[in-house]
mmCIF file of the C-alpha atoms, coordinates in Angstrom:
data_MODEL
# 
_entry.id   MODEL 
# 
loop_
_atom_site.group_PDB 
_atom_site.id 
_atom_site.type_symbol 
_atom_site.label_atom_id 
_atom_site.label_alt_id 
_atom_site.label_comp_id 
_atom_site.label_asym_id 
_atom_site.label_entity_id 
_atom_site.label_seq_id 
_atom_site.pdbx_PDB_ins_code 
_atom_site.Cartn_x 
_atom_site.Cartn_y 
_atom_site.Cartn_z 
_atom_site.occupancy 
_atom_site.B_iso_or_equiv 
_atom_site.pdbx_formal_charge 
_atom_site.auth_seq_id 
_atom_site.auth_comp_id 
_atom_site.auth_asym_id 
_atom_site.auth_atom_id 
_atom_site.pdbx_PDB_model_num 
ATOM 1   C CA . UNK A 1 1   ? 34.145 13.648 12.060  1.00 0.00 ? 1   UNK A CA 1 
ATOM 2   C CA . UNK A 1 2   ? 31.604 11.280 13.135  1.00 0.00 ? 2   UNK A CA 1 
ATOM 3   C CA . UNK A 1 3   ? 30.699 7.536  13.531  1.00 0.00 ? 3   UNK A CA 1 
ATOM 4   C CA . UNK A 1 4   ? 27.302 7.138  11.686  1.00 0.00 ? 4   UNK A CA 1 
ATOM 5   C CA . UNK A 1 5   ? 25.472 3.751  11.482  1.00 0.00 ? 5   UNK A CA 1 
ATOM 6   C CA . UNK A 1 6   ? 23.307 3.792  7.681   1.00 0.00 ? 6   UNK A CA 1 
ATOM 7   C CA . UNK A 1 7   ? 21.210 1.072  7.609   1.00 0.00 ? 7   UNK A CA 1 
ATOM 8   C CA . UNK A 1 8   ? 20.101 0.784  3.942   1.00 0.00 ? 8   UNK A CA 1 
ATOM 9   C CA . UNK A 1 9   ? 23.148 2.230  3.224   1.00 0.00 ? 9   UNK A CA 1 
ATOM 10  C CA . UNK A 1 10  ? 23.527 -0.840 0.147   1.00 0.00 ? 10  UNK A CA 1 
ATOM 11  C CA . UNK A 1 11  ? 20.394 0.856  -1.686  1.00 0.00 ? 11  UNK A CA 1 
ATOM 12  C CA . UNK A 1 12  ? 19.670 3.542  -3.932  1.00 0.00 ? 12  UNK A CA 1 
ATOM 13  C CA . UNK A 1 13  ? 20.190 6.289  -1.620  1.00 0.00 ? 13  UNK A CA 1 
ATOM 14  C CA . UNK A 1 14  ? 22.538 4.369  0.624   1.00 0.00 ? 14  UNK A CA 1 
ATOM 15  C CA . UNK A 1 15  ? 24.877 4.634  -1.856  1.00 0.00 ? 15  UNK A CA 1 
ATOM 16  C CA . UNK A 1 16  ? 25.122 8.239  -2.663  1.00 0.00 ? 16  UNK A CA 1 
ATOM 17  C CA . UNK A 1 17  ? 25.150 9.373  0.799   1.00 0.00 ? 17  UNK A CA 1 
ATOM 18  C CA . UNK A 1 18  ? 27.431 7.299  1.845   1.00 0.00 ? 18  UNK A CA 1 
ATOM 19  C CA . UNK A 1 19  ? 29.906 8.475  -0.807  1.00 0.00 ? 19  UNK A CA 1 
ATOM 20  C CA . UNK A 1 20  ? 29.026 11.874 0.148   1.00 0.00 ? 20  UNK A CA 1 
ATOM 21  C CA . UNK A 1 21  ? 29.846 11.121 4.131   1.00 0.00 ? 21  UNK A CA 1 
ATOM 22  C CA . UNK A 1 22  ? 32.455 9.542  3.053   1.00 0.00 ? 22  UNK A CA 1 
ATOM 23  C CA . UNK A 1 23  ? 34.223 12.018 1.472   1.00 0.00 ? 23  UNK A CA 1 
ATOM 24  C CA . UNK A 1 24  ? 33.419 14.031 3.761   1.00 0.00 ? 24  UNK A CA 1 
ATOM 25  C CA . UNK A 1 25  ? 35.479 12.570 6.670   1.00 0.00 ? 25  UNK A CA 1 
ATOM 26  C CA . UNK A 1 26  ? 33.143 10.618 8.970   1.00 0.00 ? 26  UNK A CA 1 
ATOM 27  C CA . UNK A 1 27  ? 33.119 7.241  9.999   1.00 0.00 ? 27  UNK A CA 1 
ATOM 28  C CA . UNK A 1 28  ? 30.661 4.588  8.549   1.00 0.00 ? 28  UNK A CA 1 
ATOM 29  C CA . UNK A 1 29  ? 29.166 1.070  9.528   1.00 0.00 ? 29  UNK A CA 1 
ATOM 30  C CA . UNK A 1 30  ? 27.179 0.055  6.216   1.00 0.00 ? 30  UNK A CA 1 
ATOM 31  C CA . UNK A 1 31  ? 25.740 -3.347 7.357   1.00 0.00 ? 31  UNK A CA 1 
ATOM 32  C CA . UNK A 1 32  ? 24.311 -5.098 4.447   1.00 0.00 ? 32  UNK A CA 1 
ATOM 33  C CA . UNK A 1 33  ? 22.739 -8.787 3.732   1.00 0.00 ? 33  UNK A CA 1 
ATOM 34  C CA . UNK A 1 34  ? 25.774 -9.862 1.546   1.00 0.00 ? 34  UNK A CA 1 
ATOM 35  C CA . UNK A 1 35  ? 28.740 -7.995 1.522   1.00 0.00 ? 35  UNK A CA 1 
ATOM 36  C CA . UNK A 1 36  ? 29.794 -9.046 -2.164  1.00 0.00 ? 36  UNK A CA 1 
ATOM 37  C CA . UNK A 1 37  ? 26.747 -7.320 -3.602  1.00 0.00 ? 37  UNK A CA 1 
ATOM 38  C CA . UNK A 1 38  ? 28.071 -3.671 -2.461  1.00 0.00 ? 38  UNK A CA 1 
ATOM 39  C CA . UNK A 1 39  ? 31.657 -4.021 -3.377  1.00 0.00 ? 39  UNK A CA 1 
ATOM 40  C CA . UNK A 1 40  ? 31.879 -0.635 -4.516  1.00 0.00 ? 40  UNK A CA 1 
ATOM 41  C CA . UNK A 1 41  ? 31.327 0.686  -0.924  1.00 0.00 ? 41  UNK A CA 1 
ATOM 42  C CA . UNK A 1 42  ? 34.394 -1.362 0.110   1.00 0.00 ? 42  UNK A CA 1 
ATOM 43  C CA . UNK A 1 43  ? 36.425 1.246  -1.370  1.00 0.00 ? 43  UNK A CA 1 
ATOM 44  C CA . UNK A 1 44  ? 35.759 3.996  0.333   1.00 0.00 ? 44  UNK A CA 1 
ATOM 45  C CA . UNK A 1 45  ? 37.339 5.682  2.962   1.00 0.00 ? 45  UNK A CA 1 
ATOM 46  C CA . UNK A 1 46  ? 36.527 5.109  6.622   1.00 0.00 ? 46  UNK A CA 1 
ATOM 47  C CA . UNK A 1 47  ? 33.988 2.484  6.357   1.00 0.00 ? 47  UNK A CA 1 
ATOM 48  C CA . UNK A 1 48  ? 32.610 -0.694 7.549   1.00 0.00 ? 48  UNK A CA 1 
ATOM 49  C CA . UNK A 1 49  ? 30.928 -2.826 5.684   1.00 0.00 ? 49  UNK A CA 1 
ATOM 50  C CA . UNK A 1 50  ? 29.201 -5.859 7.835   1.00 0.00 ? 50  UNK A CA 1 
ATOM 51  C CA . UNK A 1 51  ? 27.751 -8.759 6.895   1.00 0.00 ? 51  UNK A CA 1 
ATOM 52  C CA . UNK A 1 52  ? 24.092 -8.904 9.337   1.00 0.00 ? 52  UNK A CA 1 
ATOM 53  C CA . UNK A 1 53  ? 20.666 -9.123 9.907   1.00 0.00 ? 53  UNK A CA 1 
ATOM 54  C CA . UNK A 1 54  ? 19.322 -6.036 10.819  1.00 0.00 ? 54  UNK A CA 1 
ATOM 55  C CA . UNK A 1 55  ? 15.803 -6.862 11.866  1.00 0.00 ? 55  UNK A CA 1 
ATOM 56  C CA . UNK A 1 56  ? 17.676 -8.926 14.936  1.00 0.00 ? 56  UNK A CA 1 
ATOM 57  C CA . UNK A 1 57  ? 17.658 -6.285 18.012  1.00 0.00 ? 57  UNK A CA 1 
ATOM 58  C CA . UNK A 1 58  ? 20.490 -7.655 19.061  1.00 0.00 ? 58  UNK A CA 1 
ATOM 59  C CA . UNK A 1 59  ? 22.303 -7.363 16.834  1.00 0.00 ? 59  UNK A CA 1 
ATOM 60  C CA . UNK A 1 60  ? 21.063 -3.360 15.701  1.00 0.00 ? 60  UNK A CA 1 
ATOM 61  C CA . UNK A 1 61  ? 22.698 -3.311 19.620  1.00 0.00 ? 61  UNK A CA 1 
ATOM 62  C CA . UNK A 1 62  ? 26.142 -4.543 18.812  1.00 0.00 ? 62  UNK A CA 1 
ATOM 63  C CA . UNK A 1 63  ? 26.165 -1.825 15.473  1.00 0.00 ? 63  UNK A CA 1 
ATOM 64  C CA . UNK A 1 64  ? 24.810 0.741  16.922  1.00 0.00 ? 64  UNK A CA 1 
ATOM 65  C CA . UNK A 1 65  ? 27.655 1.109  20.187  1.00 0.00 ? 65  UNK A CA 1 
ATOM 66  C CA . UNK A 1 66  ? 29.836 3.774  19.746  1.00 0.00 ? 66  UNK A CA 1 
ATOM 67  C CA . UNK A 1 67  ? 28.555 4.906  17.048  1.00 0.00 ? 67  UNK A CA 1 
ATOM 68  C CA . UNK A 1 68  ? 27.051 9.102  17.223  1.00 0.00 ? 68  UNK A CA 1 
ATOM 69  C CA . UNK A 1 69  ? 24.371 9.029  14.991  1.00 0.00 ? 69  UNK A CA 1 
ATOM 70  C CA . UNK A 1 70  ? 22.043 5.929  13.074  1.00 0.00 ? 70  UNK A CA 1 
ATOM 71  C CA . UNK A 1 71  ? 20.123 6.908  9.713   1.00 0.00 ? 71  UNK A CA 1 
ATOM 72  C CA . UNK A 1 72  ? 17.613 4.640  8.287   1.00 0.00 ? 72  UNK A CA 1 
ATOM 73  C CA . UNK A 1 73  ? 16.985 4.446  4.924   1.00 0.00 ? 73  UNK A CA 1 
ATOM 74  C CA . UNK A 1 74  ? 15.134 0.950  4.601   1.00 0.00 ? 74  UNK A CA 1 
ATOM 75  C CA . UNK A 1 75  ? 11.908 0.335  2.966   1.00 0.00 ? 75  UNK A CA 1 
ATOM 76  C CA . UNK A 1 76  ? 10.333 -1.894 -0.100  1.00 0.00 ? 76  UNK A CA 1 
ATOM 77  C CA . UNK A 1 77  ? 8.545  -0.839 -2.308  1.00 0.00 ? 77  UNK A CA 1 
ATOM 78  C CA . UNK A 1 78  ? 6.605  -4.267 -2.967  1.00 0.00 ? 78  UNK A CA 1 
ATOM 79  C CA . UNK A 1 79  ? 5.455  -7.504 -0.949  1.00 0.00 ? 79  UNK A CA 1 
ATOM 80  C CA . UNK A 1 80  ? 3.190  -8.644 1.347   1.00 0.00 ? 80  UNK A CA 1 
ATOM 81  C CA . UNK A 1 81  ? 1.668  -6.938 4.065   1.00 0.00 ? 81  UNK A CA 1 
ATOM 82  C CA . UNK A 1 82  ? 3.709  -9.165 6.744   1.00 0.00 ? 82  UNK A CA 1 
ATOM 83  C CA . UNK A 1 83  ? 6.559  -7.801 4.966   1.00 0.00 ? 83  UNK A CA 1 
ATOM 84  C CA . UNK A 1 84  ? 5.458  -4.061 4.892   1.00 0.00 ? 84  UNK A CA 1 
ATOM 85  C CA . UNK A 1 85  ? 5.133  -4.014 8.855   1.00 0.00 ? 85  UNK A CA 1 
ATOM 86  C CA . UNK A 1 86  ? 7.986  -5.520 9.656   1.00 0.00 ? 86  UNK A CA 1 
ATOM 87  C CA . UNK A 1 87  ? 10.454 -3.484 7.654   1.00 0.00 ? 87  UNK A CA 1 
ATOM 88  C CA . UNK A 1 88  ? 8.683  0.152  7.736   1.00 0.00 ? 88  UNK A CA 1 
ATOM 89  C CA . UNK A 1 89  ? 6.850  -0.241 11.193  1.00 0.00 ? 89  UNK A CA 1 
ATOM 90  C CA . UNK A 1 90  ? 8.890  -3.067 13.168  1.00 0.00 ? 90  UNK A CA 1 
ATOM 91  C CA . UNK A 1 91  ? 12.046 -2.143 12.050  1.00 0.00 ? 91  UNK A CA 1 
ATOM 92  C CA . UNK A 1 92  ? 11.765 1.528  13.182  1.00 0.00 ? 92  UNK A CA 1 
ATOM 93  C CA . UNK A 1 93  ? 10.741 0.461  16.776  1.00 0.00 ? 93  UNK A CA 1 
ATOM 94  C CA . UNK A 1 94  ? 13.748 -1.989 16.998  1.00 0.00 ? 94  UNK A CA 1 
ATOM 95  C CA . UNK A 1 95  ? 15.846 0.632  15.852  1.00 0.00 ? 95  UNK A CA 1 
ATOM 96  C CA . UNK A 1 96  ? 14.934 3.174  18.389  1.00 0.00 ? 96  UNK A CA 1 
ATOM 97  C CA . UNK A 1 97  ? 15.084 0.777  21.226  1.00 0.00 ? 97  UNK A CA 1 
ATOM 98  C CA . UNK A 1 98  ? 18.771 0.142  20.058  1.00 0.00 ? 98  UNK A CA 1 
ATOM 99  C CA . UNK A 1 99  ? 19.617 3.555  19.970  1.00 0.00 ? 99  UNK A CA 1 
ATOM 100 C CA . UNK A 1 100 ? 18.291 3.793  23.668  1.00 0.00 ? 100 UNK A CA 1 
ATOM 101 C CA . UNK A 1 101 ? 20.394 0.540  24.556  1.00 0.00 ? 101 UNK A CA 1 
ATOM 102 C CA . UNK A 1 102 ? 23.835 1.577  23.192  1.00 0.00 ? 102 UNK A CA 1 
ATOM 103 C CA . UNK A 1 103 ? 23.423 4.985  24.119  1.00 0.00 ? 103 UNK A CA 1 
ATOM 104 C CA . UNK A 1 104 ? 22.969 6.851  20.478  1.00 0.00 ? 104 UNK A CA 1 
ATOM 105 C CA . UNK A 1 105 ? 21.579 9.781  20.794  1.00 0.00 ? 105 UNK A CA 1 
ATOM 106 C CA . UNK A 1 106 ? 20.704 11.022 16.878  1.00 0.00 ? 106 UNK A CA 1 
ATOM 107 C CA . UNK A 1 107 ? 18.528 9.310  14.848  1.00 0.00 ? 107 UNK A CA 1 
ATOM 108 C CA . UNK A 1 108 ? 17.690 10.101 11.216  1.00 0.00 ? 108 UNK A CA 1 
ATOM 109 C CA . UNK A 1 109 ? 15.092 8.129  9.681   1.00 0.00 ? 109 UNK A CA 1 
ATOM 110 C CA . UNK A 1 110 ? 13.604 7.939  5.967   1.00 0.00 ? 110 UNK A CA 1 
ATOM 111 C CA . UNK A 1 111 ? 9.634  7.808  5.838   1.00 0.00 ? 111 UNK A CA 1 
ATOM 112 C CA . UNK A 1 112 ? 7.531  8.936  2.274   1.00 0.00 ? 112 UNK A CA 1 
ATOM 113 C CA . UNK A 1 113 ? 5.519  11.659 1.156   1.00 0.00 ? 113 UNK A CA 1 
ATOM 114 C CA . UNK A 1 114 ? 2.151  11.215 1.680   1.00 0.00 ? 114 UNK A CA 1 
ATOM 115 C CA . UNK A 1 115 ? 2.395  8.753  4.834   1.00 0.00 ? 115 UNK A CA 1 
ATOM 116 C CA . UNK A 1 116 ? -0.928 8.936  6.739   1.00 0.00 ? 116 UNK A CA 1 
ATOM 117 C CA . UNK A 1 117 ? -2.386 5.670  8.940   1.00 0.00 ? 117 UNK A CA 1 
ATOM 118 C CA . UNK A 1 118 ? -5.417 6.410  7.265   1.00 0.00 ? 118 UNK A CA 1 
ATOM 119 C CA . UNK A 1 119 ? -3.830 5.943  3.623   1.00 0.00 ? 119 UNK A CA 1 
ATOM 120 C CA . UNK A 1 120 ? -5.747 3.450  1.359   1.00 0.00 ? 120 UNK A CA 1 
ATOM 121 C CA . UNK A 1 121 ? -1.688 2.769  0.809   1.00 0.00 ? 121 UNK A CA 1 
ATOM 122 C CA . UNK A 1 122 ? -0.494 -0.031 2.734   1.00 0.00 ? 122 UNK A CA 1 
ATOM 123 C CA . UNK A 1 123 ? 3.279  1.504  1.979   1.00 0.00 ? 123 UNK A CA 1 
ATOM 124 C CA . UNK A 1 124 ? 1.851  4.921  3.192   1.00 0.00 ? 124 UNK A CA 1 
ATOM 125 C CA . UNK A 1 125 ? 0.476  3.022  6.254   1.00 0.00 ? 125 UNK A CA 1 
ATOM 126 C CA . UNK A 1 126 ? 3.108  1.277  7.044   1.00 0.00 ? 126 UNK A CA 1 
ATOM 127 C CA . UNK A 1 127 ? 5.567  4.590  6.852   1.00 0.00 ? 127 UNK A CA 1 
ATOM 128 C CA . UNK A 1 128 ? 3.691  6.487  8.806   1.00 0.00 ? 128 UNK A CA 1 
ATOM 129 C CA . UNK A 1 129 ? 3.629  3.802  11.579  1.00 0.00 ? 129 UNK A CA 1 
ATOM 130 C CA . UNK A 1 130 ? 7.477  3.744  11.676  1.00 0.00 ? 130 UNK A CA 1 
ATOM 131 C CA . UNK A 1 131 ? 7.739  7.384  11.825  1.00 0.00 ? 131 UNK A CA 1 
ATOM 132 C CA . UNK A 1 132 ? 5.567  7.713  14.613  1.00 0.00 ? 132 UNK A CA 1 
ATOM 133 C CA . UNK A 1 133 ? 8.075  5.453  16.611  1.00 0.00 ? 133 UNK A CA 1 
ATOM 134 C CA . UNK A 1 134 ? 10.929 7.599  16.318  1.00 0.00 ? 134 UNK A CA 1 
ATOM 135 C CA . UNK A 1 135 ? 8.923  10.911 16.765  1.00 0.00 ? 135 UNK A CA 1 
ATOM 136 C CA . UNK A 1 136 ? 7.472  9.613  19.905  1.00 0.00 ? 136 UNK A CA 1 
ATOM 137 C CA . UNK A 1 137 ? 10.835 8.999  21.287  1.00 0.00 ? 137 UNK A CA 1 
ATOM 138 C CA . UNK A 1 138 ? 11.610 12.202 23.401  1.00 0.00 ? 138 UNK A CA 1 
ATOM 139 C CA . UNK A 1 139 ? 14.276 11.206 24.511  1.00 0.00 ? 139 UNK A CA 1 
ATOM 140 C CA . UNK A 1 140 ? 16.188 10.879 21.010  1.00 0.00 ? 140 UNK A CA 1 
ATOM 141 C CA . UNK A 1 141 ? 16.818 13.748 18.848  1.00 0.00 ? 141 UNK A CA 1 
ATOM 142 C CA . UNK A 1 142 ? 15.312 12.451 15.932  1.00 0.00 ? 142 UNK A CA 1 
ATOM 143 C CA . UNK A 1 143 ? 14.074 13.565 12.283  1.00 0.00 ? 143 UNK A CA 1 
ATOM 144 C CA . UNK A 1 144 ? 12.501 12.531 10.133  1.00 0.00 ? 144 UNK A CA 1 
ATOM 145 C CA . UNK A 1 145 ? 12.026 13.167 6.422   1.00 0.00 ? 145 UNK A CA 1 
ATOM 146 C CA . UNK A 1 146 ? 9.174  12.399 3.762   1.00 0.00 ? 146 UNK A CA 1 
ATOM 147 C CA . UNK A 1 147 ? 10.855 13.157 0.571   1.00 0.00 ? 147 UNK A CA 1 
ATOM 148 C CA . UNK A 1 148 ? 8.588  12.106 -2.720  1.00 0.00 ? 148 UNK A CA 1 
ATOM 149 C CA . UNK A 1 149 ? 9.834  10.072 -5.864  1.00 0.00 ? 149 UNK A CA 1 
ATOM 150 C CA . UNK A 1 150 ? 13.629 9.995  -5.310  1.00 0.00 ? 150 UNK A CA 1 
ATOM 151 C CA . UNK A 1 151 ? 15.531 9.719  -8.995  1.00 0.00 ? 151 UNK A CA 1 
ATOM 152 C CA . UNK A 1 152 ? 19.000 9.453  -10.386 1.00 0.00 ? 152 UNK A CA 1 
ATOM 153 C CA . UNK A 1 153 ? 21.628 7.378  -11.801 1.00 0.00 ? 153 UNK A CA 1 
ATOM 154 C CA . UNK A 1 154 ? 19.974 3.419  -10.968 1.00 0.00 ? 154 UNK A CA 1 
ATOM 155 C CA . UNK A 1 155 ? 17.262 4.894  -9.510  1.00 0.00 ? 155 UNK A CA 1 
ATOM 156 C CA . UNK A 1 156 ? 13.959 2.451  -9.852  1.00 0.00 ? 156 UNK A CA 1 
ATOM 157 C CA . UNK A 1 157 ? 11.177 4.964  -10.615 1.00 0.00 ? 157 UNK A CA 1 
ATOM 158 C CA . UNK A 1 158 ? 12.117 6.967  -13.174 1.00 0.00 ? 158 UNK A CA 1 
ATOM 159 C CA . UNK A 1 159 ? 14.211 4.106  -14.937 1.00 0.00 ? 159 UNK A CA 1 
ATOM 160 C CA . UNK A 1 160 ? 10.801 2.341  -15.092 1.00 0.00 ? 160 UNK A CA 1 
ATOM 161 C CA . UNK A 1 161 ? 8.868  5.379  -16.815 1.00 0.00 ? 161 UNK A CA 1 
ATOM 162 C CA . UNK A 1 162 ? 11.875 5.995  -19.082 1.00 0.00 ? 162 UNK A CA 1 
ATOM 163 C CA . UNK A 1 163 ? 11.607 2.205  -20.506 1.00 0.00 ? 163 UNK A CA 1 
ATOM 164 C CA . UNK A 1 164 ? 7.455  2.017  -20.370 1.00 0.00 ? 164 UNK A CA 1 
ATOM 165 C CA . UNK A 1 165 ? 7.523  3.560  -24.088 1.00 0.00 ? 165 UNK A CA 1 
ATOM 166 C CA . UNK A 1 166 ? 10.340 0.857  -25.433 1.00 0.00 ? 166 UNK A CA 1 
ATOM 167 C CA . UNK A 1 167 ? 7.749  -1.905 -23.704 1.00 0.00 ? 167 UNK A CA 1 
ATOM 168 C CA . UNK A 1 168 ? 4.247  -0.428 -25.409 1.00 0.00 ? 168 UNK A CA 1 
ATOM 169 C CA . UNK A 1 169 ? 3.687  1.700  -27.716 1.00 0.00 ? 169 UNK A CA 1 
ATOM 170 C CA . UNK A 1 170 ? 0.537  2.825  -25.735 1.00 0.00 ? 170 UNK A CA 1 
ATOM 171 C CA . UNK A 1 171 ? 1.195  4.855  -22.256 1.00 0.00 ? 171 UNK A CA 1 
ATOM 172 C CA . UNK A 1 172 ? -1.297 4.549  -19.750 1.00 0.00 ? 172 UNK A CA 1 
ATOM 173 C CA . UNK A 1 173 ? -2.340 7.648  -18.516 1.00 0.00 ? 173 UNK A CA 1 
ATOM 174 C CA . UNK A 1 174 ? -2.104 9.163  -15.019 1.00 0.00 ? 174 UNK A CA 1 
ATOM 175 C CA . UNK A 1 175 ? -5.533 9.893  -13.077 1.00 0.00 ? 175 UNK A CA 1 
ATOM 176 C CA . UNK A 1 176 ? -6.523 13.393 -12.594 1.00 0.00 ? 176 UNK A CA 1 
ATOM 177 C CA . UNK A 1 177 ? -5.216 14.042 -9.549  1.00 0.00 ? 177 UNK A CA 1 
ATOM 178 C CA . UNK A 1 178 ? -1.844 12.509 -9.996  1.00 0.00 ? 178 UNK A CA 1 
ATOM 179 C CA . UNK A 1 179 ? 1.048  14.521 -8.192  1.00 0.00 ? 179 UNK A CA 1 
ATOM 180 C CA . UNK A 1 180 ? 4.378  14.001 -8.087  1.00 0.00 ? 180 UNK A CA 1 
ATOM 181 C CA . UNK A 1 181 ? 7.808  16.268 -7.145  1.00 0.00 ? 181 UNK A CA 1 
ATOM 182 C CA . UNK A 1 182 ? 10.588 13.971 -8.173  1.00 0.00 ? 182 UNK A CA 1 
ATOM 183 C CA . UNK A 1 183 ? 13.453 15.072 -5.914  1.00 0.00 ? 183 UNK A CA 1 
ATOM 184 C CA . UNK A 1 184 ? 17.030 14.315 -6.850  1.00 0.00 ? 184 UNK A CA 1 
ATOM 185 C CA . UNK A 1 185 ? 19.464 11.268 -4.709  1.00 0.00 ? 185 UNK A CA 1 
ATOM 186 C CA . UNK A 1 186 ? 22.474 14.337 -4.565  1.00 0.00 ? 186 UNK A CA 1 
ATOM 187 C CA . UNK A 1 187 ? 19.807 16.876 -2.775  1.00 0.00 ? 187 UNK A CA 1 
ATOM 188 C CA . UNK A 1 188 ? 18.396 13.639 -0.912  1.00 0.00 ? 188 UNK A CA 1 
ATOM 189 C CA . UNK A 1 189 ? 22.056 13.052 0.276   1.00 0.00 ? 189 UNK A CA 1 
ATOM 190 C CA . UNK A 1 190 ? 22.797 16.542 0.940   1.00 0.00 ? 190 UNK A CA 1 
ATOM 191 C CA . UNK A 1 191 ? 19.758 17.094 3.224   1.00 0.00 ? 191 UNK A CA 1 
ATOM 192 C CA . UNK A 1 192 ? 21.139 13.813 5.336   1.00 0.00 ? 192 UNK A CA 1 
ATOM 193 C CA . UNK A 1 193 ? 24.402 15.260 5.605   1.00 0.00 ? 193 UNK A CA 1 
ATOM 194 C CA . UNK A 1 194 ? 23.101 18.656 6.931   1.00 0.00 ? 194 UNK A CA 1 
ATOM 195 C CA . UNK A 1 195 ? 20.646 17.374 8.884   1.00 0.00 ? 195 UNK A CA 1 
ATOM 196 C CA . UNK A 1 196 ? 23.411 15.377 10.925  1.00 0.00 ? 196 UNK A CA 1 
ATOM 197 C CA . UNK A 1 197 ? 24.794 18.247 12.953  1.00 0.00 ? 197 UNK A CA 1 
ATOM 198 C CA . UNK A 1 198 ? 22.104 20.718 12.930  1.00 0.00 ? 198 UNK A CA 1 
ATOM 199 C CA . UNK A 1 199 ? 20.203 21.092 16.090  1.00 0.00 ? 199 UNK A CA 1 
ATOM 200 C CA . UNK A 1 200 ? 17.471 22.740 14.253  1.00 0.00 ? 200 UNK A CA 1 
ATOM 201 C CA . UNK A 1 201 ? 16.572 19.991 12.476  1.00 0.00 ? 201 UNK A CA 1 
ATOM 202 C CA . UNK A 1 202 ? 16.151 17.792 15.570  1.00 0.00 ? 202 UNK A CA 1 
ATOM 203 C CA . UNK A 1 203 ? 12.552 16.530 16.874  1.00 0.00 ? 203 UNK A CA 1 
ATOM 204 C CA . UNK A 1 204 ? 10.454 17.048 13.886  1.00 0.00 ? 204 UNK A CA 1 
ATOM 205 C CA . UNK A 1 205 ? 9.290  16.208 10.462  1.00 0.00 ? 205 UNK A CA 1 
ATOM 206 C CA . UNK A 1 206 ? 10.600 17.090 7.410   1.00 0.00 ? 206 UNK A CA 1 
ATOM 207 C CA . UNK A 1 207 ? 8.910  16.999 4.211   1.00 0.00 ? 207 UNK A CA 1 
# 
């Protein structure tokens, strides 16, 4: 059993893997904007739901002592650039000072396919500015992973492409080098899980 910290953990993927730690016995601090909006998480066994603001360092502090491990799953997927830096670049940084300051010593953190600070992608920019915080921090064991297109039950994505032909009756087509391995939330949650406790999958990048 373990105390794990998911930031995110009110999203798309928050949800499923905290069900799945959940089940599996550990310990969980969920802290989310409004608490009535994840009510189903309330439920669960062995966890904390609490009512924050996560981009306040002090704060990350106070939620991260005590705890054994921190994953972060937080990103957008649209606004400005402002917005972009602070949650995929600022955040990250905040979150591995925190770590640092309360003494947590496993980090897990969620970047994207594809991120590269040369990207014409502001989002792949952005990602790959966050990541390099937590792999530059030797003295965390960290990983990271870069999963692609994430899908299942309330996903975003795929949802969207499922409704496009009930909107148009024209698709618009894909450019020729379009690429994408859609990876299911279950193996998403499943890698998390594994990757908790495994010392092999500390200090590196996983794609």
């Amino acid at each position: 059993m373990a105390n794990i910290c998911i930031l995110g953990g009110g999203g798309f993927v928050g949800h499923h893997l905290a069900g799945r730690l959940a089940t599996l016995g550990h310990a969980l601090t969920v802290p989310v904007r409004r608490r009535q909006r994840v009510r189903d998480l309330l439920v669960l066994p062995d966890i904390e739901v609490v009512e924050t603001d996560i981009h306040d360092a002090d704060e990350l502090e106070r939620l991260f002592e005590g705890q054994d491990a921190v994953i972060n799953l937080v990103g957008i997927l649209h606004g400005s650039p402002a917005e972009f830096r602070r949650v995929h670049a600022e955040l990250p940084a905040k979150v591995v000072a925190a770590c640092r300051a309360s003494g947590v010593g496993r980090l897990i953190h969620m970047s994207a396919l594809g991120a590269d600070t040369g990207s014409k992608s502001l989002y792949q920019r952005t990602k790959a500015e966050g990541e390099r915080h937590v792999l530059d921090a030797n003295d965390l064991d960290a990983t990271v992973f870069r999963p692609s297109v994430i899908f299942g039950r309330r996903d975003s994505f795929i949802t969207l492409l499922a409704d496009l032909p009930k909107r148009s009756p024209v698709l618009p087509p894909a450019g020729a080098d379009a690429r994408l391995q859609p990876v299911h939330v279950a193996d998403v949650a499943r890698a998390y899980d594994l990757a908790v406790d495994d010392p092999e999958a500390r200090v590196q990048a996983v794609t």
